[in-house]
N, CA and C atoms as an extended XYZ file, in Angstrom:
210
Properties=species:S:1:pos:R:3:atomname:S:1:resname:S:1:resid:I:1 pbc="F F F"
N         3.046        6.544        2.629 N   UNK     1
C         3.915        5.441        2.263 CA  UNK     1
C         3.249        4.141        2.689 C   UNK     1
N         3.417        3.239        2.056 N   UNK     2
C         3.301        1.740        2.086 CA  UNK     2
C         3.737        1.062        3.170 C   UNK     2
N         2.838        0.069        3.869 N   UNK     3
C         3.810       -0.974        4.816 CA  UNK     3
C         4.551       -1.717        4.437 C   UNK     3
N         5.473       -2.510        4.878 N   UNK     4
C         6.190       -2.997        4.313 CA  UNK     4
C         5.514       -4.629        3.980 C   UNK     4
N         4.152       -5.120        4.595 N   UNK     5
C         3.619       -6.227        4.423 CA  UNK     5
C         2.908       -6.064        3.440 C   UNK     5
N         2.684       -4.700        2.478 N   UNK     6
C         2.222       -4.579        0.986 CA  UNK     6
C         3.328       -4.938        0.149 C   UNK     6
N         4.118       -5.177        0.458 N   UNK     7
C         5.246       -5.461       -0.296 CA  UNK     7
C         5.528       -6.435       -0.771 C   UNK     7
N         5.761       -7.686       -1.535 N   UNK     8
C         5.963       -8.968       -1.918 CA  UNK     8
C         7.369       -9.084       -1.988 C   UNK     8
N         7.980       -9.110       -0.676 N   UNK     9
C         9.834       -9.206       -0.546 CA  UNK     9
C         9.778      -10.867       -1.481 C   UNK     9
N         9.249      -11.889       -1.833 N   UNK    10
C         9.378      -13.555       -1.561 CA  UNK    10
C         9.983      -13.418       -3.012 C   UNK    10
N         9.909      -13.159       -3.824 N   UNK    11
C        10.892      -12.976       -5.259 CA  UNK    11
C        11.654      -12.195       -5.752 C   UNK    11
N        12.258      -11.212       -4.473 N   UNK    12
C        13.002      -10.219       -4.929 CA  UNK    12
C        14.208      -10.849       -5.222 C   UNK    12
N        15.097       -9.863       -6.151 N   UNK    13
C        16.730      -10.316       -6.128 CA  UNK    13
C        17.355       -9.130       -5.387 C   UNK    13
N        18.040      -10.030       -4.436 N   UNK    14
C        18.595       -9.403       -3.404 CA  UNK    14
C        20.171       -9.476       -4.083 C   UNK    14
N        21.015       -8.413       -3.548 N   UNK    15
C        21.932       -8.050       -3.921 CA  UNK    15
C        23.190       -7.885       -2.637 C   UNK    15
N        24.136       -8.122       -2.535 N   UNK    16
C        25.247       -7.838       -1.197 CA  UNK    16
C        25.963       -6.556       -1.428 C   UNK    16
N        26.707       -6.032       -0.878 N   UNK    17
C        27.544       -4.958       -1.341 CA  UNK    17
C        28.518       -5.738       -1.810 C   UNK    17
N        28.910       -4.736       -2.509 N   UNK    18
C        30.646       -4.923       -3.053 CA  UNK    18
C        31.969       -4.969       -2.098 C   UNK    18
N        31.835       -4.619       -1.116 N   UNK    19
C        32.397       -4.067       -0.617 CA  UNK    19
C        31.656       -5.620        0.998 C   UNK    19
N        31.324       -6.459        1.016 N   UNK    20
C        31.290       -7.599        2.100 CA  UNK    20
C        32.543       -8.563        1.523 C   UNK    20
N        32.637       -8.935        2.426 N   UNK    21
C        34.337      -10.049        2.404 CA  UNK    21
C        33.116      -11.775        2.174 C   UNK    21
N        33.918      -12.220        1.933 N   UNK    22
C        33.191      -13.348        1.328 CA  UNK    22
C        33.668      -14.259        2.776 C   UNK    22
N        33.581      -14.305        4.117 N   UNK    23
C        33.608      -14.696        4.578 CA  UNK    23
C        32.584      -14.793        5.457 C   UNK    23
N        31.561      -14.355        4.955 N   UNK    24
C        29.556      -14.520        5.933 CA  UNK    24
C        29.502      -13.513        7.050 C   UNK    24
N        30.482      -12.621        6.548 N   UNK    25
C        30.200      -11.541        8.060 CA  UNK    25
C        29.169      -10.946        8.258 C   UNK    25
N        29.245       -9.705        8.630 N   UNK    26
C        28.116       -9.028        8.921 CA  UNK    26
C        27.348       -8.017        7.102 C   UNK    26
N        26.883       -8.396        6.583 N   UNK    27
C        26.334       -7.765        5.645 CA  UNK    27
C        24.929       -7.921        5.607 C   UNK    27
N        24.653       -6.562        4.598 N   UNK    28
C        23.261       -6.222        4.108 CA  UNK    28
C        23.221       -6.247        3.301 C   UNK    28
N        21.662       -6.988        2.847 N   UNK    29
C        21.530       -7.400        1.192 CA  UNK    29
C        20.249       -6.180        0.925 C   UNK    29
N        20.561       -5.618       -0.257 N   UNK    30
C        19.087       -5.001       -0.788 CA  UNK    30
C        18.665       -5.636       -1.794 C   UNK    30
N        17.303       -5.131       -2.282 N   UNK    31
C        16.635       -4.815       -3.667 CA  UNK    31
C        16.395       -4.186       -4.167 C   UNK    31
N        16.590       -3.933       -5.916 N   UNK    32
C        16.405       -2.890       -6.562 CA  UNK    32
C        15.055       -3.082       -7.487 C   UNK    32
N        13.928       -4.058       -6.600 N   UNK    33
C        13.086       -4.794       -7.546 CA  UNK    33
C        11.911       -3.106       -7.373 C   UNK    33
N        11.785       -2.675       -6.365 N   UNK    34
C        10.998       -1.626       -6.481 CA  UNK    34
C        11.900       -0.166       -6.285 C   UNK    34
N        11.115        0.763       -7.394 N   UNK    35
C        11.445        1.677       -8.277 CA  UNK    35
C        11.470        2.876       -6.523 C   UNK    35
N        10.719        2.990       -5.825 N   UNK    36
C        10.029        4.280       -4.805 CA  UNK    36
C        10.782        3.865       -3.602 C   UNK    36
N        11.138        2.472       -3.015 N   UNK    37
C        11.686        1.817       -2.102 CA  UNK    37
C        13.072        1.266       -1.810 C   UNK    37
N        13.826        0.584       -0.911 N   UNK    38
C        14.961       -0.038       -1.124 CA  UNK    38
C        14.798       -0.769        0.613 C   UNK    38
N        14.330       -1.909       -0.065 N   UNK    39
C        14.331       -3.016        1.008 CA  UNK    39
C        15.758       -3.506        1.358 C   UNK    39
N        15.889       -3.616        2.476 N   UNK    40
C        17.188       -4.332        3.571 CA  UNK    40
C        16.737       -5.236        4.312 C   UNK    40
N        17.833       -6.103        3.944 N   UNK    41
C        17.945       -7.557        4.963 CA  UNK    41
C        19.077       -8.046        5.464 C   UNK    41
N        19.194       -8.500        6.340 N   UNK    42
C        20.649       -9.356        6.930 CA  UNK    42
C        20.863      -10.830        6.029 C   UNK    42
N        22.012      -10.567        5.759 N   UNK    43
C        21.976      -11.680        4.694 CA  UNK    43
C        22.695      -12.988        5.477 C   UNK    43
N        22.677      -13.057        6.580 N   UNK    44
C        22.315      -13.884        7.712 CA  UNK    44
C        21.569      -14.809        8.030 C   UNK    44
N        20.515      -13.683        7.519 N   UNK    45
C        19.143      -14.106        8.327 CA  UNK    45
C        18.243      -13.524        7.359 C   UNK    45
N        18.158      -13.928        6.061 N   UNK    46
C        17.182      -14.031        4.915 CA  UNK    46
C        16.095      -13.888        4.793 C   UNK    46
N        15.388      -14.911        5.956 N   UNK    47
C        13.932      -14.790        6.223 CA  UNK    47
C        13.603      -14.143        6.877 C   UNK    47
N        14.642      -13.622        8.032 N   UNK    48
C        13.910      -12.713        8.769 CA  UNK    48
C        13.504      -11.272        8.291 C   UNK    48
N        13.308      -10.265        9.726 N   UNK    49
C        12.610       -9.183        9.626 CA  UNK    49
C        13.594       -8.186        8.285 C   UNK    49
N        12.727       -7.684        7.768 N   UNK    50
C        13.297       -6.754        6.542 CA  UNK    50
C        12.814       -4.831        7.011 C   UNK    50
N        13.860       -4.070        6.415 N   UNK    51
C        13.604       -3.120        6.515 CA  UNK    51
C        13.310       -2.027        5.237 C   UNK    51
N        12.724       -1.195        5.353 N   UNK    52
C        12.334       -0.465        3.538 CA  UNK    52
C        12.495        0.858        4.290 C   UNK    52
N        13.144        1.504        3.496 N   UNK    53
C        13.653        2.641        3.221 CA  UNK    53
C        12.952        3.393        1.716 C   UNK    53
N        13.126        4.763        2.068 N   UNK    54
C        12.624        5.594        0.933 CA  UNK    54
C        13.254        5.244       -0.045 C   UNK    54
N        13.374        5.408       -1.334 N   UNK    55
C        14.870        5.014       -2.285 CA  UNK    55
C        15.730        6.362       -2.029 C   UNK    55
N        15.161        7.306       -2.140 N   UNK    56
C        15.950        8.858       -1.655 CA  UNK    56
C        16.445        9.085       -0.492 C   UNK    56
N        16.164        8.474        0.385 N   UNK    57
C        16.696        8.100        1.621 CA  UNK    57
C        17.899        7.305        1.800 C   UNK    57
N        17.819        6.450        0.969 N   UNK    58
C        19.038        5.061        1.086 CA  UNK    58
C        19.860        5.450       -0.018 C   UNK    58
N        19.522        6.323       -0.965 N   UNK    59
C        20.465        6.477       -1.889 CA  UNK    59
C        21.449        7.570       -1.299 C   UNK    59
N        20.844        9.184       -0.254 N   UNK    60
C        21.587        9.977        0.446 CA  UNK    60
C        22.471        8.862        1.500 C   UNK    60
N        22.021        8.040        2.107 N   UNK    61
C        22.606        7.209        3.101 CA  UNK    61
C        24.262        6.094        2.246 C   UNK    61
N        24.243        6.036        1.048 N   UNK    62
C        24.983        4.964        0.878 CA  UNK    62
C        25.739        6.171        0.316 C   UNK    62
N        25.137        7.323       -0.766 N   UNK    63
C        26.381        8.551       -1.107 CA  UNK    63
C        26.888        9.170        0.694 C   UNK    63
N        26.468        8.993        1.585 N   UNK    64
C        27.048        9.163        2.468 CA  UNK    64
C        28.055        8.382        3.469 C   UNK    64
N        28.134        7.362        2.657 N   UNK    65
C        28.861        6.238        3.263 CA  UNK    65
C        30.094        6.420        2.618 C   UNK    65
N        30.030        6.514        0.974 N   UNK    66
C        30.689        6.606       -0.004 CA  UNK    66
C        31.948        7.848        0.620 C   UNK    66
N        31.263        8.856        0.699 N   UNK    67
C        31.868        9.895        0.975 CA  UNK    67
C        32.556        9.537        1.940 C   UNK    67
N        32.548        9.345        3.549 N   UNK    68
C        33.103        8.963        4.296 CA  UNK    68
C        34.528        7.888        3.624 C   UNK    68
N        33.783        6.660        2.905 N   UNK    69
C        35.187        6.079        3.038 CA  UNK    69
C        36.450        6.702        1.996 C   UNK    69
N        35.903        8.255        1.253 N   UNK    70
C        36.800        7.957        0.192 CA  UNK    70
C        37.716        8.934        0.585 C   UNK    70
């Protein structure tokens, strides 16, 4: 796998959940700009440090979130 400084995060479109309150709390923004990956950021803190995840990884992780809340 790739570092994440091969990565060109500077033009991604970042995305919030559906599910953040529009009041600047605590949320995570991804991208769906790469196909193998799924970059995370604090949408806080924009510039800062980012995290990348497998896409198969984050996709078991959010159907597991899913599950939980339903």
């Amino acid at each position: 796998m790739r570092s994440i400084t091969e990565y060109n995060l500077s033009a991604a479109t970042w995305h919030k959940s559906s599910y953040s309150g529009g009041d600047g709390g605590n949320c995570l923004e991804v991208t769906h700009d790469f196909p193998t990956v799924a970059p995370v950021r604090d949408s806080k803190n924009p510039e800062g440090p980012k995290l990348v995840f497998r896409a198969t990884a984050w996709a078991a992780f959010v159907a597991n979130l899913k599950d939980e809340t339903a």
